[in-house]
Structures are given as C-alpha cells and as structure tokens.
MIVEX-725782 format. One record per atom (N, C-alpha, C): y, z, x; atom name; residue in one letter; residue number from 1. Coordinates in pm, whole numbers, m for minus. Each point is the difference from the previous one (the first is absolute). Layout:
      v      w      u  a r   k
      Y      Z      X CA A NUM
...
***
This chain:
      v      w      u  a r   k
   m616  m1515    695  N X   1
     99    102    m30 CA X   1
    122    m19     88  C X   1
    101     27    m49  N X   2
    150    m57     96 CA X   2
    m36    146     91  C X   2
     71    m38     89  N X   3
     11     52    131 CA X   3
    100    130    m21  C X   3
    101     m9    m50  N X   4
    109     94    m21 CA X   4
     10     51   m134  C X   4
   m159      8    m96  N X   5
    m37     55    m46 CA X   5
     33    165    m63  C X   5
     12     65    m90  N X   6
     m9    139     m7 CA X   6
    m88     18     26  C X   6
   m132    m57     m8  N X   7
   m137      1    m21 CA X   7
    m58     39    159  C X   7
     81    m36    106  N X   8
    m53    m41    117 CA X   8
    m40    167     93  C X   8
    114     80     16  N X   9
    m43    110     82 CA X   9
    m96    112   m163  C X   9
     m4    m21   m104  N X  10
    m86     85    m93 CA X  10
   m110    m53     59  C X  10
    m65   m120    m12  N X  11
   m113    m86     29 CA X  11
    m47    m13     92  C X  11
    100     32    159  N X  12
    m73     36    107 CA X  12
    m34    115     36  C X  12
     54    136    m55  N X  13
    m13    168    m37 CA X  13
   m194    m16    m72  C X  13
     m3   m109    m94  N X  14
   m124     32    m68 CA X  14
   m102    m69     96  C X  14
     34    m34    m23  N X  15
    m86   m107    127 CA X  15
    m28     67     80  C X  15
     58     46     95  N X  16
    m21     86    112 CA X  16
    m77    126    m34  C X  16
     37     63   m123  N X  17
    m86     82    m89 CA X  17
   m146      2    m13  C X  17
    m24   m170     m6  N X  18
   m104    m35    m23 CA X  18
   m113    m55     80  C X  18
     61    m47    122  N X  19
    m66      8    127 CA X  19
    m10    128     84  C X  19
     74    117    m43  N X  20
    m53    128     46 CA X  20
   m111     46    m46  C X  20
    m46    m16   m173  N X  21
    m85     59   m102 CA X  21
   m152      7     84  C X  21
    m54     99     72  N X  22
   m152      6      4 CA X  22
    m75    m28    m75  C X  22
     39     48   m150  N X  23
   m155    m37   m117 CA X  23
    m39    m85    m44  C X  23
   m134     m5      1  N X  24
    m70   m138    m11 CA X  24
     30    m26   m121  C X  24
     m6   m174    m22  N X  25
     m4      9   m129 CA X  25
    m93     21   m125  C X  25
   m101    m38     82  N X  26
   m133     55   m101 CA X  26
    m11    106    m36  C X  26
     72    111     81  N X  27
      6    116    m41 CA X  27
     89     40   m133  C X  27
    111   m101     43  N X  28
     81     19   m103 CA X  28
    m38    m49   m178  C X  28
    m41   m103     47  N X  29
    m67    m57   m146 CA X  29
    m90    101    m71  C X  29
   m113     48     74  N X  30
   m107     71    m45 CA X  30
     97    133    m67  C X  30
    141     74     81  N X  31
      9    124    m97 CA X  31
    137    m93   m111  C X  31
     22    m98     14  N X  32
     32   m130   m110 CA X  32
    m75     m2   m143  C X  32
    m70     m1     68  N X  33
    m94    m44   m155 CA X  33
    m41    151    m83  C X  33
    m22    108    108  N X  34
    m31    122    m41 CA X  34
    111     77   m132  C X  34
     79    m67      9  N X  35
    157     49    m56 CA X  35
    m24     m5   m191  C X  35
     70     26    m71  N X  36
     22    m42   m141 CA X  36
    m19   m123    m48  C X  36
    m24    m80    m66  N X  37
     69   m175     m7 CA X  37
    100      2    m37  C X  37
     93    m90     70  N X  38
    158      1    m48 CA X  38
     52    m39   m172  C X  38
     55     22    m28  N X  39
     76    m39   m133 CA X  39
     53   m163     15  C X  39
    m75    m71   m143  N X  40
     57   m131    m17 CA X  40
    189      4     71  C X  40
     45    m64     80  N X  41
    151    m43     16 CA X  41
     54   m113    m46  C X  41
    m65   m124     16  N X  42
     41   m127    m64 CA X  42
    m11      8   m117  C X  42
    m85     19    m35  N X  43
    m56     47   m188 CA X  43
    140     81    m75  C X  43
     26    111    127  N X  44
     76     51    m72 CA X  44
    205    m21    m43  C X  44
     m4   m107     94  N X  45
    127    m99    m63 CA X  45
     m8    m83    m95  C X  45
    m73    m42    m15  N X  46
    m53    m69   m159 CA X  46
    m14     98   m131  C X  46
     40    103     m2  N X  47
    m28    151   m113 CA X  47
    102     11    m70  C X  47
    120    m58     25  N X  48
    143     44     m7 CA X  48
     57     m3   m176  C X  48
    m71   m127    m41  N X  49
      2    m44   m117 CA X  49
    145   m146     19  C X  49
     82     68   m113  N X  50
    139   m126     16 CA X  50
     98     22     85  C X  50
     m8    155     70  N X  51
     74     27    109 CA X  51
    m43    m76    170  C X  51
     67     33     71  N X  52
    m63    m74    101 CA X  52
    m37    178    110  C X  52
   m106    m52    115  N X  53
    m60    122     23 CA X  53
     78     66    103  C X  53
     m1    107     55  N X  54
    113    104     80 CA X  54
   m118     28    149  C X  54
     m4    m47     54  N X  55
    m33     89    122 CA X  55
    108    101     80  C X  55
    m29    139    m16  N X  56
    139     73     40 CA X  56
    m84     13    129  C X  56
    113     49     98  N X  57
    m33     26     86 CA X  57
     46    115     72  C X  57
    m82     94     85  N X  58
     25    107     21 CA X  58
     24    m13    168  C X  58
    173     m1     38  N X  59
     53    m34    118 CA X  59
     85     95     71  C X  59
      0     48    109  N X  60
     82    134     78 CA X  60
    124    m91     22  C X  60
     m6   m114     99  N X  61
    144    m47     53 CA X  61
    m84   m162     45  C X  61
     94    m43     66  N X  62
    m20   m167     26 CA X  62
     80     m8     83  C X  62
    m19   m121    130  N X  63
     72    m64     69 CA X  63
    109    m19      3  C X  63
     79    m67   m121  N X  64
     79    m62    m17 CA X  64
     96     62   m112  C X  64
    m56    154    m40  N X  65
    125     81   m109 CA X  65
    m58    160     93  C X  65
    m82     24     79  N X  66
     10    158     57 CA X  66
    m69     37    m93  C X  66
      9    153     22  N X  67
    m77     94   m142 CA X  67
     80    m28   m116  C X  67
    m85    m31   m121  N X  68
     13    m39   m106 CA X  68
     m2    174    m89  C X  68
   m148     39     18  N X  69
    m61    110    m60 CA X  69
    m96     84    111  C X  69
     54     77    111  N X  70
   m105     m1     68 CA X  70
    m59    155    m33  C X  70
     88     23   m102  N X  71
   m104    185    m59 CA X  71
    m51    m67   m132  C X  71
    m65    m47    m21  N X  72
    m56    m49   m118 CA X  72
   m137     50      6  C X  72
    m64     24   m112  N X  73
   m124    102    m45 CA X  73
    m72   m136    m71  C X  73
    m85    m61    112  N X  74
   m105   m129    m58 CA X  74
    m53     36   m146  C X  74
    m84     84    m16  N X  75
    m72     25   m134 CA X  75
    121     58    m73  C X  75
     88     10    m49  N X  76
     96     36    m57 CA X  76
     46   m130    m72  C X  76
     40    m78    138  N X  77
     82   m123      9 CA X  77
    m91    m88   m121  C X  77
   m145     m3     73  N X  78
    m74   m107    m80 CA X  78
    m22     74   m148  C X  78
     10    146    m34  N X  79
    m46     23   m128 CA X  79
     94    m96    m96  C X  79
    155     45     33  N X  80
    105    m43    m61 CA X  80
      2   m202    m13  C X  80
    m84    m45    127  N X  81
     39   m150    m34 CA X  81
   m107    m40   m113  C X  81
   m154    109     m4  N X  82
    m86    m45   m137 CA X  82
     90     68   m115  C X  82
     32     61     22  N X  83
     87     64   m161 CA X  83
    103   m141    m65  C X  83
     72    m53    130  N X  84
     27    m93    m32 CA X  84
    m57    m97    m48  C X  84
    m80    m52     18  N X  85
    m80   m129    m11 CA X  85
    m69    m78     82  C X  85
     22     49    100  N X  86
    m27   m111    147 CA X  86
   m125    m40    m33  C X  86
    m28    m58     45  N X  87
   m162    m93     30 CA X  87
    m51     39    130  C X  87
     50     25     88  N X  88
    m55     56    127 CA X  88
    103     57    109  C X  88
    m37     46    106  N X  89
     65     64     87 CA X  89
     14    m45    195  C X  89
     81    m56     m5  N X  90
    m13    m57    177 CA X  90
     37    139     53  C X  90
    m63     27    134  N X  91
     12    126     62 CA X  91
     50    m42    205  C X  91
     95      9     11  N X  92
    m18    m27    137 CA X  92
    m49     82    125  C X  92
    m74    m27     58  N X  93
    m73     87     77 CA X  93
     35      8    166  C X  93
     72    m97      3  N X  94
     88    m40    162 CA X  94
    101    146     27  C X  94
    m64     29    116  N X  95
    149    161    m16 CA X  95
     85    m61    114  C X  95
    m11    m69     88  N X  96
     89    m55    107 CA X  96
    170    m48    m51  C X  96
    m35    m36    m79  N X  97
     99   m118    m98 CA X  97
      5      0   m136  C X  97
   m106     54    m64  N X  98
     44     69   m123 CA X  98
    m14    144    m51  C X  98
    m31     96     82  N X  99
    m31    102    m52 CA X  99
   m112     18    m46  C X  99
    m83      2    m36  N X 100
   m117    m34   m102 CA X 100
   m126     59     98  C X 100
   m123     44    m42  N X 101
    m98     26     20 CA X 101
   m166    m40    m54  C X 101
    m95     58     40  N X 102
   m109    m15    m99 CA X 102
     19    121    m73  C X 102
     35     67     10  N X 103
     21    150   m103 CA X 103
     55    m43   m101  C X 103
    120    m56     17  N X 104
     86   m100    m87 CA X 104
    m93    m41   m131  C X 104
    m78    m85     53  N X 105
    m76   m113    m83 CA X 105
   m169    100    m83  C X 105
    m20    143     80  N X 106
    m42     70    m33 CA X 106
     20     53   m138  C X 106
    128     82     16  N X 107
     94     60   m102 CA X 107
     m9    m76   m136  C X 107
     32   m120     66  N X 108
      9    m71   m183 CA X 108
    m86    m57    m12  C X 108
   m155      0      5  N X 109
   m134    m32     m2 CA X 109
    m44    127    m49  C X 109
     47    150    100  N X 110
    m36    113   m117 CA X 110
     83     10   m136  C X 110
     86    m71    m31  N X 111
    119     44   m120 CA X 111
     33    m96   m130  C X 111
    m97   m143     21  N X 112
     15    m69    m53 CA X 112
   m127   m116    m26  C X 112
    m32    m43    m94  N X 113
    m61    m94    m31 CA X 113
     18   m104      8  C X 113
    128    m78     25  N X 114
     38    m85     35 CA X 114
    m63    m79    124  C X 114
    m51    m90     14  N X 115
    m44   m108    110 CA X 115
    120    m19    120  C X 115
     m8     22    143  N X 116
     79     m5     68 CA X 116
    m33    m93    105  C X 116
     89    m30     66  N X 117
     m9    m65    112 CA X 117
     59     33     69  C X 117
    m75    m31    154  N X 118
     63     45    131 CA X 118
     95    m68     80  C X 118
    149     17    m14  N X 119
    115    m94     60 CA X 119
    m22     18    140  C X 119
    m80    m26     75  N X 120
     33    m19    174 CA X 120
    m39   m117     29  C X 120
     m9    m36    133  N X 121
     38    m95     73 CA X 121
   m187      2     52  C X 121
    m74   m110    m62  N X 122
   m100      3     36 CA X 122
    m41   m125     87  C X 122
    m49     46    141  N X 123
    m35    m60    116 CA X 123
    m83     35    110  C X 123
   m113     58   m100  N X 124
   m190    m26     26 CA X 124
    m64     47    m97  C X 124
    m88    m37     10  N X 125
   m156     34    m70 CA X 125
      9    149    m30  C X 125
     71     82     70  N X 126
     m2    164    m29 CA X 126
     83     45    m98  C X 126
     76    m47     17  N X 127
    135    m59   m130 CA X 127
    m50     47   m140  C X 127
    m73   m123     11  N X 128
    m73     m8   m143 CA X 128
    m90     55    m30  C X 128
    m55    110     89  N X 129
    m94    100    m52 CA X 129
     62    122      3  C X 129
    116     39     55  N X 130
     88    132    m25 CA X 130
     17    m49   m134  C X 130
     m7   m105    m52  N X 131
    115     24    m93 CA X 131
    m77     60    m89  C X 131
   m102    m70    m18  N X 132
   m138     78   m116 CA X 132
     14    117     39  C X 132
    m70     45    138  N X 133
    m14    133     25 CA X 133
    107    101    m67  C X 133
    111    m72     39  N X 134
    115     82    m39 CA X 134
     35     60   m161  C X 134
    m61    m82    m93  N X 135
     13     m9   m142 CA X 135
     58   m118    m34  C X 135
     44   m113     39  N X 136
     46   m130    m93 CA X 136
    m91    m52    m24  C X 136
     72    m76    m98  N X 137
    m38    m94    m59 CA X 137
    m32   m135     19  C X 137
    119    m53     66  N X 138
     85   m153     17 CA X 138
     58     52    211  C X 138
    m26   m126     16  N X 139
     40     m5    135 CA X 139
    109    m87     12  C X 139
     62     23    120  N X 140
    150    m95    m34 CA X 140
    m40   m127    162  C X 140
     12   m124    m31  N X 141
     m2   m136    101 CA X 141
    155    m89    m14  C X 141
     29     76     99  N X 142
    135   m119     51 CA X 142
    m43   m106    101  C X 142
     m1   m150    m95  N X 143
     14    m65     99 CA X 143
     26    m27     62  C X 143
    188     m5     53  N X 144
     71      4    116 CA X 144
    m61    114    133  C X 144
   m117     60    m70  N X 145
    m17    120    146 CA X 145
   m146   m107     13  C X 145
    m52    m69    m80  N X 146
   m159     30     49 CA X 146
     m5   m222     75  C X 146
   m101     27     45  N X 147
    m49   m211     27 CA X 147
   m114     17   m137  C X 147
     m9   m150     10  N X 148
    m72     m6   m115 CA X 148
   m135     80      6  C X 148
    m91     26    125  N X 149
   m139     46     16 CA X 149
     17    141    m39  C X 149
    133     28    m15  N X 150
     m1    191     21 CA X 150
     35    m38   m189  C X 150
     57    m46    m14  N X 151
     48     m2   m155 CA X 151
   m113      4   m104  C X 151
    m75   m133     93  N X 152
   m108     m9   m113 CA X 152
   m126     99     22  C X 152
    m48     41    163  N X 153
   m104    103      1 CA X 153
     48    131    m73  C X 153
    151     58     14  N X 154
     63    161    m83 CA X 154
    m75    m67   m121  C X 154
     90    m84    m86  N X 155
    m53      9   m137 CA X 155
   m133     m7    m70  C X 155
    m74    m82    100  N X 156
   m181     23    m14 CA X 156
    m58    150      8  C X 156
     97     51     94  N X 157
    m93    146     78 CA X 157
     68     29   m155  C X 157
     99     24    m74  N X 158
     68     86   m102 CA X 158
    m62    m20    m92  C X 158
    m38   m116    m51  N X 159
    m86    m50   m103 CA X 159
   m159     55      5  C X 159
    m31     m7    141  N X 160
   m124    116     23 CA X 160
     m9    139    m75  C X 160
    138     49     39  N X 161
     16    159    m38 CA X 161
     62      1    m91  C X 161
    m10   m110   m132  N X 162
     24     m9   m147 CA X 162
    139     56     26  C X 162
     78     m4     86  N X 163
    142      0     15 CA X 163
     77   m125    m41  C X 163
    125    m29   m108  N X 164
     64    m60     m4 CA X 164
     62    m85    107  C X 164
     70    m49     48  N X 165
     98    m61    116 CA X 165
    118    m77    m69  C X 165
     84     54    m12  N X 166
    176    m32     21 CA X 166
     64    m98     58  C X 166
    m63   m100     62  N X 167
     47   m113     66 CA X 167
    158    m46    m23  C X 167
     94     65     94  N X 168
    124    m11     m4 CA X 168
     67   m123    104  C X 168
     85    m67    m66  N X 169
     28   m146     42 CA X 169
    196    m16    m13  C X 169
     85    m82     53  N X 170
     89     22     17 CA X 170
     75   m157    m27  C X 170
    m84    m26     m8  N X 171
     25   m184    m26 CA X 171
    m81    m87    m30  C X 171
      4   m124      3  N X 172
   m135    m93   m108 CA X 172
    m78     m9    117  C X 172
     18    m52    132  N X 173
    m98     11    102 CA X 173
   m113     92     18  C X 173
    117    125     15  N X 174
   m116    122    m15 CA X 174
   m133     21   m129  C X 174
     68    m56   m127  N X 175
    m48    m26   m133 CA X 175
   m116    m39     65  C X 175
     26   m163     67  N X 176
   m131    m61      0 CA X 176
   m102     31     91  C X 176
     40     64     86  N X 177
   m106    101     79 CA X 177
    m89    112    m73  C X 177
     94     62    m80  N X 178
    m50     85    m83 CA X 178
   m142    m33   m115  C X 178
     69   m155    m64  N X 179
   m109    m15    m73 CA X 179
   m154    m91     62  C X 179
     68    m25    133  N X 180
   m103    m44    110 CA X 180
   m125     68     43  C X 180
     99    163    m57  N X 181
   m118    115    105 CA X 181
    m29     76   m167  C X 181
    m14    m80   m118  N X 182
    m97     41    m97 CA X 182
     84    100    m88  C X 182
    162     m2     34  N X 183
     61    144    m60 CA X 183
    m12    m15   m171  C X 183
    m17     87    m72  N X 184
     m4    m28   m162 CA X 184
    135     90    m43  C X 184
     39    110     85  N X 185
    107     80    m34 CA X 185
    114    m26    111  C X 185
    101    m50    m25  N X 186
    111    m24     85 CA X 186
    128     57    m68  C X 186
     70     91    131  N X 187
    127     26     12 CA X 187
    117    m86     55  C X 187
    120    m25    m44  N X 188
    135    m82     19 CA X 188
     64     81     51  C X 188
     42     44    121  N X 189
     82     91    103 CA X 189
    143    m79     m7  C X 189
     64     76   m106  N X 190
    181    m84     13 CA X 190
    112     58    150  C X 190
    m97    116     50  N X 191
     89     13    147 CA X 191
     m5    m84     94  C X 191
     75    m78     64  N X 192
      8    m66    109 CA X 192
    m73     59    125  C X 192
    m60    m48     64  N X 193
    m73     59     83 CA X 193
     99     11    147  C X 193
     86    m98     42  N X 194
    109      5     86 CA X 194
    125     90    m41  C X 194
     31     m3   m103  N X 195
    142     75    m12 CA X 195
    m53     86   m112  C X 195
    m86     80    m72  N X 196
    m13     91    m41 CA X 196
     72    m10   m178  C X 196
     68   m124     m6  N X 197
    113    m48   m137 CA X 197
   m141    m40   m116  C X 197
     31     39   m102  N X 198
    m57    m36    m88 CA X 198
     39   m127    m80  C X 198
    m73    m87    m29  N X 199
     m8   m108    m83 CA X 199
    m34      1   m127  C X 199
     90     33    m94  N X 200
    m71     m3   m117 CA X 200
    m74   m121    m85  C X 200
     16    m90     37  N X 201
    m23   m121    m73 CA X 201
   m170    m46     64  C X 201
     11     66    108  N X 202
   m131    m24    131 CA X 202
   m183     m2    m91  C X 202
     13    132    m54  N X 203
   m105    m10   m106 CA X 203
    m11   m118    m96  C X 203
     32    m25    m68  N X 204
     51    m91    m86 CA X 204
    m57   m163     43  C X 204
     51    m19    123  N X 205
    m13   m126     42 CA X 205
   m130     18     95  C X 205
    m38    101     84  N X 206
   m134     m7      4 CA X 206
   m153      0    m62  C X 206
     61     51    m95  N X 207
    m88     22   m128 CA X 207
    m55   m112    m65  C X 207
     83   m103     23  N X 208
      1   m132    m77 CA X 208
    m97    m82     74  C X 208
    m22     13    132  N X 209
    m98    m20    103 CA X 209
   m137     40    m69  C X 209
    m18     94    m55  N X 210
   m141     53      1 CA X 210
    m56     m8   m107  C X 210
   m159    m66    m33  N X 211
    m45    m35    m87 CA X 211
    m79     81   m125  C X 211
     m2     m2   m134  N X 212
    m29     85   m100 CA X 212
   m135     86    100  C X 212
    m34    114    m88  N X 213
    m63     86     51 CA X 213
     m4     68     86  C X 213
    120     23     91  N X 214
     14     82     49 CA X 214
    156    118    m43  C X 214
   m106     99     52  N X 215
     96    153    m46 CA X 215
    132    m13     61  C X 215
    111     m5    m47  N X 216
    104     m5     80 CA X 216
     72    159     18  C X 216
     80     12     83  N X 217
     67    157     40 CA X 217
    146    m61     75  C X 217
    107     51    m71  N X 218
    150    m33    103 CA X 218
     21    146     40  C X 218
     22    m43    107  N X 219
     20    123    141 CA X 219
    199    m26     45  C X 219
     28    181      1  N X 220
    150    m33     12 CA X 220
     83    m57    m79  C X 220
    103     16    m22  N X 221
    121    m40    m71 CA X 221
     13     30    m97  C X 221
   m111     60    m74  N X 222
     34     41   m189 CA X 222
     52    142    m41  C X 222
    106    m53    m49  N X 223
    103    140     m5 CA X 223
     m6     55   m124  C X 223
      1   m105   m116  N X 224
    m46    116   m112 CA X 224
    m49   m127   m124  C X 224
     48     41   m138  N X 225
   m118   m100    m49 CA X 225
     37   m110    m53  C X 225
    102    m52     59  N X 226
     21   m179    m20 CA X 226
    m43    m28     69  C X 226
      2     31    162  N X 227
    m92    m66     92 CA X 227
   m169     m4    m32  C X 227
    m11     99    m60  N X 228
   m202     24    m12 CA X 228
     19   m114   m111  C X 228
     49     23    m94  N X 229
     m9   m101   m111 CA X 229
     22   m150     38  C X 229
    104      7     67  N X 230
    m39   m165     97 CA X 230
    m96    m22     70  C X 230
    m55     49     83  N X 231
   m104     14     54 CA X 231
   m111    m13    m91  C X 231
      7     56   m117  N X 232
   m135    m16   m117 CA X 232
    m22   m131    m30  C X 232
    129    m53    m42  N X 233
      7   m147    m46 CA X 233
     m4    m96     92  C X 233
    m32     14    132  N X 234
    m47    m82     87 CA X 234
    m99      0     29  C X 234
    m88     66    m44  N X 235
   m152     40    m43 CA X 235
    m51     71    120  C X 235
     86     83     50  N X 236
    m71    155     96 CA X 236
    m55    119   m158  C X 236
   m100      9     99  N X 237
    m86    134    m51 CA X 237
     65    110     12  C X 237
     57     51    113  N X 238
     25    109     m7 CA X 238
    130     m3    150  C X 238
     78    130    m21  N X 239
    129     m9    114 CA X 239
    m75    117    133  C X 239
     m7     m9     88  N X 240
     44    136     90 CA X 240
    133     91     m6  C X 240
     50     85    m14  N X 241
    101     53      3 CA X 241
    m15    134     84  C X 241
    104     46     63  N X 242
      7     72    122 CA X 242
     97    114      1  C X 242
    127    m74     24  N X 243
    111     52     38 CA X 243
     56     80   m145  C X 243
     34    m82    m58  N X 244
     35     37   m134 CA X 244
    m48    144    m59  C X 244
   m126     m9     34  N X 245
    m87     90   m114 CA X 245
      5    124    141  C X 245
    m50     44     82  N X 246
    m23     94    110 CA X 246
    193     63      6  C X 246
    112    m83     m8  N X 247
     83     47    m20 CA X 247
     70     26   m139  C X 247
    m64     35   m116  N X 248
     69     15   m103 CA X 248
    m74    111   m102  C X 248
    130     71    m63  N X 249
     m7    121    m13 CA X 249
   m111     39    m96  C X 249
    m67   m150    m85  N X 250
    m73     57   m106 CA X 250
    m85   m155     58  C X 250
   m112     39     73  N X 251
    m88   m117      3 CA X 251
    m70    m63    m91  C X 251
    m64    115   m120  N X 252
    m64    m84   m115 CA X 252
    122    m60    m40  C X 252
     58      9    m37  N X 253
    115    m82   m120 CA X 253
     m7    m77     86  C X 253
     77    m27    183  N X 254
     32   m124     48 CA X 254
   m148    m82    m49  C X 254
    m84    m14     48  N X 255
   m109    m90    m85 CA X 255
    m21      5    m94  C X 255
     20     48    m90  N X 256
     14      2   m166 CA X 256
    158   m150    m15  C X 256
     30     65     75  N X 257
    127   m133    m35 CA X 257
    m38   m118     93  C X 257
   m111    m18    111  N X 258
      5   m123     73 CA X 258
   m111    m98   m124  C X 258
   m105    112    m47  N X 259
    m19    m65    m82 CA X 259
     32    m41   m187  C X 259
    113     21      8  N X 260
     67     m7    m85 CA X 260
     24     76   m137  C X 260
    m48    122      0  N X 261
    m61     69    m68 CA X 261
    102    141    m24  C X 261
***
C-alpha cells in the first residue's frame, strides 16, 4: 500500500481498533453462526437480466467530498433504491470517516430484502464476523489494506460464514493477488488511492486482466447511464454507486436511469 495513501491513517484507526478488541474469536464465530443465513450477494448481480446490476449504496459523507447525506433515513434510503431496481445495497459502517454505523446496516436489513454488504475496512478475523453478526451479507477485502495471509485467511473465514467477499483491487497487480487468494467476485476501484482523482478508463483496463468467471463490480466514477452501460459492455456485472444516488432528489429513478430503464 503507498505510504501517502488515503488509506493510511483510516487503516491505522482500525487497526488499532483491532488490537484493542478483547473478544475472542471463537466467541465471535459461535454467536456468527447463531445469526439468520445471509442472502445470496454474488448470485445476486447476475439477476439483472440485459441491464447491468446497481449496487446502491447507503453513504453519510466521505473523505474526500465531506457530508454528502448525513440526515439520511437508511431503511427509507434502501426502500427507494429496491423500488428502483437495485440488486443490492452497500451500507457503510465506518463512523470515523464515513458516518455510518451497525445500526446503519441494521435499518436496511430491517427494510429491505435486498442482499447487502458491509463497506468497511476489514482488518481481522472479528471483522468478518461483525459483519454476519451485524446482518450482511457480502464482506468487503481491499487488497491494498491486507498481505496476502490476511487476504486469503478473511476470505476463507467469510466463506466459512457463507458470507460473500468483495475483493477490491486497484490495478492488475492487485488483480493478481486477488485471484491468488481464490477471489471469484472482484471489485475495480477507479479512485486513485494517492490523490483521491478518479480514473475512468481504470475499470475497463483492469478488467481485461481478469479471467472469465469471475463476478465483476466497478467501484467509483459512474455518474449516470453511459458510464454503467460502458461498463456493461466491458463485461462488469454490476456498478457500485454512491455519491450520485445518497445525493439526489429521487433515488429510485436515479437507479432506474443507471440502469437504463
């Protein structure tokens, strides 16, 4: 991970988070497994039909734009992105830096049927059992945060707890780490990880890296639906979208129009 990173003081906040945590993890697994079973997530970007699939996402503010939406009503938010169409729901749960909670990811787990996943910054074994505990679905793995032993043990422990994993990558290197540590569902992160600038073309050409059968997801940069539709025809499954949708006045329609509809 570069040094001058955005990634760098979030990642040492969790970290440090995570070497405070008392609870065992066995403990954690055991009320893990006790939970619901999560809802298919990969499965459910493949549903879309000839559209391509919408992960909306339910976001207070960010690093790099401030509060976006920070009075936003999660189960509200997410009713309106299934009215739309979405295929699922990213929920961020980081409150340091994004606002976000487990209540958060609560809310639209009570309000929606939709399959969600948990947008934080996962860096231990506890990680990935909040996230079940919590109600997701899908767990989120940035490679730029993890070494390969943490990359590949998260996604084993996730695959344990019939949790999805998100394996998010930023370049072909990272790609090949990714499909090193067994990923079947991979995300294309078009934000620069040094300067915060988006690349639109970034998906596109990483994508081309990665071999049939796996789920693809472009993260960042898609503003409305020429981009998703480019993105379709480069053979992504489905977009993340964020900003767009959490700030705009009629969220079903904005995904009604990312997916072209």
């Amino acid at each position: 991970m570069p040094v001058d990173s955005y990634l760098s003081p979030i990642l040492a906040a969790h970290r440090a988070e995570a070497a405070d945590d008392p609870r065992p993890v066995d403990a954690l697994l055991e009320v893990a497994r006790s939970t619901p079973a999560p809802r298919p997530f990969a499965a459910a970007l493949l549903t879309s039909g000839p559209s391509i699939a919408v992960i909306a996402e339910v976001k207070r503010r960010s690093p790099s734009k401030g509060d976006l939406a920070i009075d936003l009503v999660p189960g509200v938010l997410a009713k309106a992105y299934s009215e739309g169409g979405a295929a699922a729901v990213s929920v961020l749960t980081d409150h340091r830096y994004f606002g976000g909670s487990p209540e958060d990811l609560a809310d639209v787990r009570a309000a929606t049927e939709l399959s969600i996943l948990r947008k934080d910054f996962t860096v231990s074994e506890a990680d990935v059992c909040d996230a079940r505990i919590m109600g997701a679905d899908a767990v989120l793995l940035i490679v730029a945060a993890l070494d390969d032993a943490e990359l590949k043990g998260f996604a084993a422990l996730a695959a344990e707890l019939d949790l999805d994993a998100l394996v998010e990558v930023h370049d072909e290197a990272e790609a090949e780490r990714a499909l090193a540590a067994g990923a079947t569902l991979i995300g294309v992160n078009q934000r620069d990880l040094r300067t915060f600038a988006v690349d639109a073309n970034r998906a596109e050409r990483v994508g081309r890296s990665l071999p049939d059968g796996i789920v693809r997801v472009a993260e960042s940069g898609v503003r409305d639906a020429d981009d998703a539709a480019r993105l379709g025809d480069a053979g992504f499954h489905a977009v993340l979208v964020g900003e767009s949708l959490v700030t705009s006045a009629d969220p079903a329609a904005a995904v009604r129009r990312l997916r072209g509809r």
